[in-house]
N, C-alpha and C positions, 0 to 999 in steps of 0.2 A: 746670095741668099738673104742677107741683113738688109735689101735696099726691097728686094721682094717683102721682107716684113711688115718693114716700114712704110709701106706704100701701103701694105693692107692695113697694118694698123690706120693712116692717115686716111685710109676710105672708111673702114667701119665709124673710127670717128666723126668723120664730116655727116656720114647720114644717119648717125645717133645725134648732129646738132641738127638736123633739118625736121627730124619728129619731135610732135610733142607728145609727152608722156601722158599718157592715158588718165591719170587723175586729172591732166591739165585742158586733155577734149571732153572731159565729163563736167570741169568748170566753164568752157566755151560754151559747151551745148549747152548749161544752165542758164549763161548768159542769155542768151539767143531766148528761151523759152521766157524769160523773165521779160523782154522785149515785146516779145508775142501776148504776155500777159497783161503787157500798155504799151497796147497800139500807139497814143500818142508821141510817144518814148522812138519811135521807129523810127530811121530818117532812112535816106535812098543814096545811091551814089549818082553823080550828076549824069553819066550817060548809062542810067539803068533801064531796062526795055519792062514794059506794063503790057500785057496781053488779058482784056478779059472779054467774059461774053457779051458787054456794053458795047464795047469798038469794034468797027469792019477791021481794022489794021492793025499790029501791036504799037505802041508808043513809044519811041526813043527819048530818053532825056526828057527837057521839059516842052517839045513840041505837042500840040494838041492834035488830041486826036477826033476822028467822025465817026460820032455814035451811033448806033441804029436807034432809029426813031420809037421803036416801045421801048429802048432803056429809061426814058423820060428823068434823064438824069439832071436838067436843071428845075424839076418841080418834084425833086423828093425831098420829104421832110419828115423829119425825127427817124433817119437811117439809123440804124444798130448792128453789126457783123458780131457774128460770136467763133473762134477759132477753136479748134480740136486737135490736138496735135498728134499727128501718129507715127512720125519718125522725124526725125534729127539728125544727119549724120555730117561729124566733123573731119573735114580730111586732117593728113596726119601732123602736115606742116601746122595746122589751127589757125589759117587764115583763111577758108572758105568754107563754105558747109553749107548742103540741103535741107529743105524742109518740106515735106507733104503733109498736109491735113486737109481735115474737112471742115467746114461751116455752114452756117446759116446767116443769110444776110433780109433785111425786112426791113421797109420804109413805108410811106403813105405819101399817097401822087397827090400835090397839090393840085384842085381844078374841081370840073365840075364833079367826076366821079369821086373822089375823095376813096379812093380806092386804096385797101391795106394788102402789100405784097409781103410773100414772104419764098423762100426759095434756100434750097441746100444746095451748098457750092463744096467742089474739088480746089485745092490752090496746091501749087509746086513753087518755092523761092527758093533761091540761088541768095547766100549771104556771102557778105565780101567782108575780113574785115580790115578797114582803111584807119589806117593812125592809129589804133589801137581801139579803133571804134566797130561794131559789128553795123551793114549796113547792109538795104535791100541792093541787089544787083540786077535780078530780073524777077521778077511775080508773072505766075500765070494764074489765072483762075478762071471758071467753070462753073456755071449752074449744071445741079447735078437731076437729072430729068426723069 
């Protein structure tokens, strides 16, 4: 009966050290949001997959990807993205976590038409975090029609 105890006590323990404490996914998820609040701030993990409505195919890593030819993505100038956050969730270990939100994304096509795009997008990321660093793992994103 003593080694039955002890066994349980050694499980309950091990998987109270594999969670983290809820004040500590409420500091994760802040993380994460402060990241989102500078974009630049953001980095990837080197075999993260990019999927958006620019590309025929998703992106692995830092292989290039074939854009559909209206995303006119080498003749956009002065792009801006704006993010909306509507859920955050950190799993429990606090090493990965999702995020859905919305945006707006708006550029102007260098060339003859000198044409100003603007367009609401869907995104879903997959955070990873590496080293103690929170990082993209996979983005998806979506003009929203």
């Amino acid at each position: 009966m003593r080694i039955v105890r002890l066994m349980c006590m050694l499980v309950a323990a091990a998987a109270s050290f594999a969670q983290t404490s809820g004040a500590n996914l409420k500091a994760e998820e802040a993380a994460i949001r402060a990241l989102i609040a500078n974009p630049q701030r953001i980095k990837y993990t080197d075999d993260r997959i990019f999927w958006s409505g620019a590309y025929k195919r998703p992106i692995i890593g830092a292989a290039k990807g074939e854009p559909f030819s209206d995303a006119a993505l080498g003749q956009r100038k002065n792009q801006v993205s704006h993010t909306e956050v509507q859920r955050i969730e950190v799993a429990a270990s606090g090493d990965m976590a999702y995020e859905f939100s919305n945006g707006k994304l708006e550029y102007d096509v260098e060339g003859p038409s000198k044409e100003h795009v603007s367009f609401e997008t869907a995104s879903v990321r997959v955070w990873k975090k590496v080293a103690g660093e929170w990082k993209v793992a996979l983005m998806f994103v979506r003009p929203m029609e």
